[in-house]
C-alpha positions in Angstrom: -11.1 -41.7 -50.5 -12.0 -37.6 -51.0 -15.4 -38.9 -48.6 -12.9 -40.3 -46.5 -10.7 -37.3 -45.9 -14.1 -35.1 -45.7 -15.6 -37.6 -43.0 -11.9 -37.3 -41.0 -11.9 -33.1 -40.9 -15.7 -33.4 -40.0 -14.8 -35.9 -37.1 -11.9 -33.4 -36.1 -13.8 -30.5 -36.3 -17.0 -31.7 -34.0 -14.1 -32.9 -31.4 -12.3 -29.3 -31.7 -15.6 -27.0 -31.3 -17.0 -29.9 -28.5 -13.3 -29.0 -26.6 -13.8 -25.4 -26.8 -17.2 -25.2 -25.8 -17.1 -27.8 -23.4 -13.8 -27.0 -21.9 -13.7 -25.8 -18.0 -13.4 -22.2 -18.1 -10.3 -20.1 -17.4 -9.4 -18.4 -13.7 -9.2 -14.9 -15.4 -13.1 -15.6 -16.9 -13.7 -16.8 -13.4 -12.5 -13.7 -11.7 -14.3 -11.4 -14.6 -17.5 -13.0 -13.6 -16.7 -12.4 -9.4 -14.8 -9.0 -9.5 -17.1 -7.6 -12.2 -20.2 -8.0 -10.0 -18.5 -7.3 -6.6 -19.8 -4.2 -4.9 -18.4 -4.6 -1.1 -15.7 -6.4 0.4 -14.4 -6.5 3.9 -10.7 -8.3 4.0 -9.4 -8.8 7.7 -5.4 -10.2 7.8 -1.6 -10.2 9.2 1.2 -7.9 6.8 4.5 -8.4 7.0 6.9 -6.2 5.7 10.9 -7.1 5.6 12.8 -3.9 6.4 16.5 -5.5 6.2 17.4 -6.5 9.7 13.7 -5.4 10.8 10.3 -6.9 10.5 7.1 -4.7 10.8 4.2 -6.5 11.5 0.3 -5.2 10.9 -3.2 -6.4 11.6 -4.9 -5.1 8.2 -8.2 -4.8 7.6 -9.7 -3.3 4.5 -13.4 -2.0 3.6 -14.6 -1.4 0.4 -17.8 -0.4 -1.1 -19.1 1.6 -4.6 -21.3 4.6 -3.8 -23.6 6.3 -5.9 -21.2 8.8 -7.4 -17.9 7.1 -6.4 -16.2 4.4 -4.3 -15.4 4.6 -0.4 -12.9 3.0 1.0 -11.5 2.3 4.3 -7.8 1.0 5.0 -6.9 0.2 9.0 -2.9 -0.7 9.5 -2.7 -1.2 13.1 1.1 -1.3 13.8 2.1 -4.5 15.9 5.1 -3.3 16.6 4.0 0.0 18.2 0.7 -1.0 19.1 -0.7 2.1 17.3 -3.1 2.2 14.5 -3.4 4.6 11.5 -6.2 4.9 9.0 -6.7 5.6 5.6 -10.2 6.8 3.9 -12.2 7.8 1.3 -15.4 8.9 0.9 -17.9 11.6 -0.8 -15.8 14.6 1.0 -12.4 13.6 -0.1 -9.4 11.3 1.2 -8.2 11.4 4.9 -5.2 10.2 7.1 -6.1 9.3 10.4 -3.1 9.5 12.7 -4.1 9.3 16.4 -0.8 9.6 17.7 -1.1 13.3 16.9 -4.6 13.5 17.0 -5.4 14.8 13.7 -6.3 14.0 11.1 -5.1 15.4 7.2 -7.5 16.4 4.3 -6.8 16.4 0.5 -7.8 16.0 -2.6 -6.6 13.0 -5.2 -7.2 9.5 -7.0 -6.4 7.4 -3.7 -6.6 4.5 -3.6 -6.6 3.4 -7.2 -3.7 6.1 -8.3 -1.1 3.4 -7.4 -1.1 -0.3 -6.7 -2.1 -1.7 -3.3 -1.3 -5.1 -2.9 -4.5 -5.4 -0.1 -6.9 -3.8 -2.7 -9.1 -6.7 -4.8 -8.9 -3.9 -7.3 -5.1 -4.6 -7.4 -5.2 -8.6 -7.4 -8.0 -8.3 -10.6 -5.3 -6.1 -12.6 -2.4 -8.4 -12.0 -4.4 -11.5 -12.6 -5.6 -9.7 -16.0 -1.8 -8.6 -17.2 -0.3 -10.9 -20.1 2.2 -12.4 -18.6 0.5 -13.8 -15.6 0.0 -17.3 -14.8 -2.3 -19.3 -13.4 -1.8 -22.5 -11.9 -4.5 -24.9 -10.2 -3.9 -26.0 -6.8 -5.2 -28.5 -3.8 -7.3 -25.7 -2.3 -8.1 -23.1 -5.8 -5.8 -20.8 -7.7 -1.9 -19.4 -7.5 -1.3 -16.8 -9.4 1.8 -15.5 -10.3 3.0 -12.5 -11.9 5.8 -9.7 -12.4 4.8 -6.2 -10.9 5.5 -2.7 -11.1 5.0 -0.7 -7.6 5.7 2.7 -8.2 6.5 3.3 -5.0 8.5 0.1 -3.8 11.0 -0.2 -6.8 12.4 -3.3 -4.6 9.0 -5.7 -5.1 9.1 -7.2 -8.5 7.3 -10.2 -8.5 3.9 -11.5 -7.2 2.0 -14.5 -5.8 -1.4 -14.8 -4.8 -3.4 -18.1 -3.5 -7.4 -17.9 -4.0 -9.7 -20.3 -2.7 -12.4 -21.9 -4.7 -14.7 -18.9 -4.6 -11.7 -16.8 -5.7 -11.3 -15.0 -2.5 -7.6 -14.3 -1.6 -6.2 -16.6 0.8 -2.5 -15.0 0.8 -0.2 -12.4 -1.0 3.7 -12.7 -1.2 6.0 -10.3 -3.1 9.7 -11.0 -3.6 12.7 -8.6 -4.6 14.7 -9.7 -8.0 16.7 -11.9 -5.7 13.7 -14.2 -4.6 13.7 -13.1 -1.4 10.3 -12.4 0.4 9.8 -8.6 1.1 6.3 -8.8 1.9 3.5 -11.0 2.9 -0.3 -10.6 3.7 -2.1 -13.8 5.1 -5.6 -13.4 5.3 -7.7 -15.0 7.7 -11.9 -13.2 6.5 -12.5 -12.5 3.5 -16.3 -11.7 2.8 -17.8 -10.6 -0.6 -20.6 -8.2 -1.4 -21.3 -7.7 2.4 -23.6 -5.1 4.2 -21.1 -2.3 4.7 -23.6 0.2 6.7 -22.5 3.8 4.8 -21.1 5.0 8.6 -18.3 3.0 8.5 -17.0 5.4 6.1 -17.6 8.2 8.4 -14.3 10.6 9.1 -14.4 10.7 13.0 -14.8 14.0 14.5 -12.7 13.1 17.8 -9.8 10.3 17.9 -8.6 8.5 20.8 -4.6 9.9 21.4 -3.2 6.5 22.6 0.7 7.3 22.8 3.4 4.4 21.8 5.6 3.6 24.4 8.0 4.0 22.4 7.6 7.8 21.3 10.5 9.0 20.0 12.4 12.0 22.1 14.8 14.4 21.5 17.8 12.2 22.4 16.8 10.0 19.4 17.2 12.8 16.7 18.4 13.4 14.0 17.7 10.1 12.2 20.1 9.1 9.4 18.8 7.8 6.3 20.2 4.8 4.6 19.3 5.7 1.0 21.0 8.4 0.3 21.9 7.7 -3.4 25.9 7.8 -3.5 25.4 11.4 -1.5 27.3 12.5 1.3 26.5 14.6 4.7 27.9 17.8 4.5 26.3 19.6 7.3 24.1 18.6 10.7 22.5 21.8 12.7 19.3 22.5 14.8 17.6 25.5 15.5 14.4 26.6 17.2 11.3 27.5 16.2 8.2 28.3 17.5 9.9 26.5 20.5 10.3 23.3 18.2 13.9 21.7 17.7 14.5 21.7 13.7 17.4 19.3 12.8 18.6 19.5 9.6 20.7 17.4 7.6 22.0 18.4 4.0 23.4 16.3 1.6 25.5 17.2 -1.5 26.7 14.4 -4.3 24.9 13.1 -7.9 21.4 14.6 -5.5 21.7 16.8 -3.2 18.7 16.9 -0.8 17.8 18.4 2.6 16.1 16.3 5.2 14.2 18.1 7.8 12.9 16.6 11.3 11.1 18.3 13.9 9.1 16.5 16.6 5.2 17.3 17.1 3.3 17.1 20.3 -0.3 16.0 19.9 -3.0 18.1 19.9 -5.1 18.8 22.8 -8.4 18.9 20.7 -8.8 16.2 17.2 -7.5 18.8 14.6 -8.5 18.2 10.9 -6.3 19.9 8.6 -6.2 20.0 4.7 -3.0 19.1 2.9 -2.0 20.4 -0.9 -0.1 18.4 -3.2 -0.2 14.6 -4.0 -0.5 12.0 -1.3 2.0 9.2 -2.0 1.8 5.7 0.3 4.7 3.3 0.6 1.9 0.6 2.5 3.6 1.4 5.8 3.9 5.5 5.2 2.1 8.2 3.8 3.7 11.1 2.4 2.6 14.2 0.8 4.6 15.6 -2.1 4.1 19.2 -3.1 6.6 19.8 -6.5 10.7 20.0 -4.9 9.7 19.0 -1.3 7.9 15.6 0.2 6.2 15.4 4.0 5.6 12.8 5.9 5.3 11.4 9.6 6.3 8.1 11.6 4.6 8.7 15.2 5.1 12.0 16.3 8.2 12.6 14.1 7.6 15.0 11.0 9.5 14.5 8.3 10.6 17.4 5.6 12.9 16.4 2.4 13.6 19.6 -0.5 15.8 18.6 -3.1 15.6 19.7 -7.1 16.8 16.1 -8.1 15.3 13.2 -6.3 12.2 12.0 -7.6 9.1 11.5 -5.1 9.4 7.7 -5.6 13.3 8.4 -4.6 12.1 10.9 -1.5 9.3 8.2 -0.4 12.4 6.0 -0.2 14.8 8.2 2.2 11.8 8.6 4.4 11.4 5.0 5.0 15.2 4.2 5.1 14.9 6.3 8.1 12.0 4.7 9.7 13.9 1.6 9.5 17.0 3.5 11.6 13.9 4.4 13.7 13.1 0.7 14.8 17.0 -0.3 15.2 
């Protein structure tokens, strides 16, 4: 009988370690082996971004490849909407934002893009296919993966789906709000792997080509009213001059009190590079430039001031896009 019971937990045993060994392996094991040994990628897509009653919609297309030294990357986001294109880069000289509409182009220092999440970034996808509570769930055509996320700078996106094909290349992104409803989505249509990504392409252009929006925003369209204002209330609208520039200024006194600043720029005749201080802090459809009480950022040829001693950046990012959606009403 003992022979018996020995015979039964060898039996079990050879069937358990047999399972294991020859069991298919996992989707993160899967994506270790791909993103582990990826050194270029080129993703080409549509983005959609719900802005409440507005929807922004962007060709994307995102190059990536590990340098010597470092890793260059090259963001395009060419605005449907406005049929204008900005550009985000990094290379061996530092991080740039192309903005044609102006026709210059800003310099600075910092981490970008791997300081924050980007939900185009491969980088990105591996981390939230890595976190614990992740899930992976086999489909007709690969992988869905689904997670909760944490964008620093979009407090509103809190969970996460992404589809991969067989060869664990991203066939679509969707994030959703805590209500389930769909606040952004990213359908790719290239995605190509470890690709011959000549070094140029990483190249910060010396001249731009000033294409202006028809629909450049004029004086008759300022000042723009934010929609987060965090239970604050206007106390005071004025303009001034300067330099022969209208300044209009809106303050706002409650729980925060913050000053929003907007002053329309004219392009420059000749491409202008010029180097920003602080941290550079992108809301996917923004870019702004926060320098201790005070953030900066631009929408076309709007520039965009906010001081205050009590808003956070993450909640200064956020009145500057609550105006951009006033912009598009």
């Amino acid at each position: 009988m003992k022979k018996k019971y020995i015979l039964i937990g060898a039996g079990a045993l050879i069937i358990i370690v047999c399972l294991f060994l020859f069991r298919p392996s996992s989707f993160t094991k899967k994506a270790d082996q791909v993103f582990n040994d990826l050194n270029s990628y080129t993703l080409k897509g549509e983005m959609e971004i719900n802005k409440g009653e507005d929807i922004k919609n962007y060709l994307v297309e995102i190059n990536f490849k590990k340098g010597e030294n470092d890793q260059y990357f090259k963001v395009s986001l060419f605005d449907k909407n406005l049929n204008q294109e900005q550009i985000l880069l990094r290379n061996k000289e530092g991080v740039f934002v192309i903005t044609p509409s102006l026709n210059q182009i800003f310099k600075f220092e910092g981490e970008w893009p791997l300081n924050s999440p980007k939900p185009y970034l491969i980088q990105t996808m591996y981390d939230i296919i890595k976190q614990e509570d992740s899930i992976s769930e086999k489909t007709k055509d690969g992988t869905l993966v689904k997670s909760k996320v944490n964008y620093p700078n979009n407090k509103t996106y809190k969970t996460q789906e992404i589809l991969f094909d067989k060869d664990s290349k991203p066939i679509s992104v969707h994030i959703y709000d805590d209500e389930n409803t769909l606040q952004l989505q990213i359908l790719f249509s290239s995605v190509d792997y470890n690709n011959d990504i000549k070094d140029e392409i990483f190249d910060s252009p010396k001249t731009l080509d000033n294409t202006v929006s028809s629909s450049i925003l004029t004086e008759t369209d300022l000042p723009l009213y934010p929609v987060s204002v965090y239970d604050s209330q206007l106390v005071n609208s004025s303009t001034y001059e300067v330099n022969g520039e209208t300044r209009h200024i809106l303050e706002y006194d409650g729980e925060h009190s913050f000053t929003v600043v907007q002053t329309l720029k004219k392009a420059q005749g000749d491409t202008q590079t010029v180097f920003k201080s602080g941290e550079m802090i992108d809301t996917i459809e923004m870019v702004g430039f926060y320098d201790g009480g005070s953030c900066l950022g631009y929408y076309q040829n709007l520039e965009m001031n906010i001081y205050s001693q009590t808003l956070s950046v993450d909640e200064m990012m956020s009145v500057m896009s609550s105006l951009q959606v006033a912009v598009m009403k």
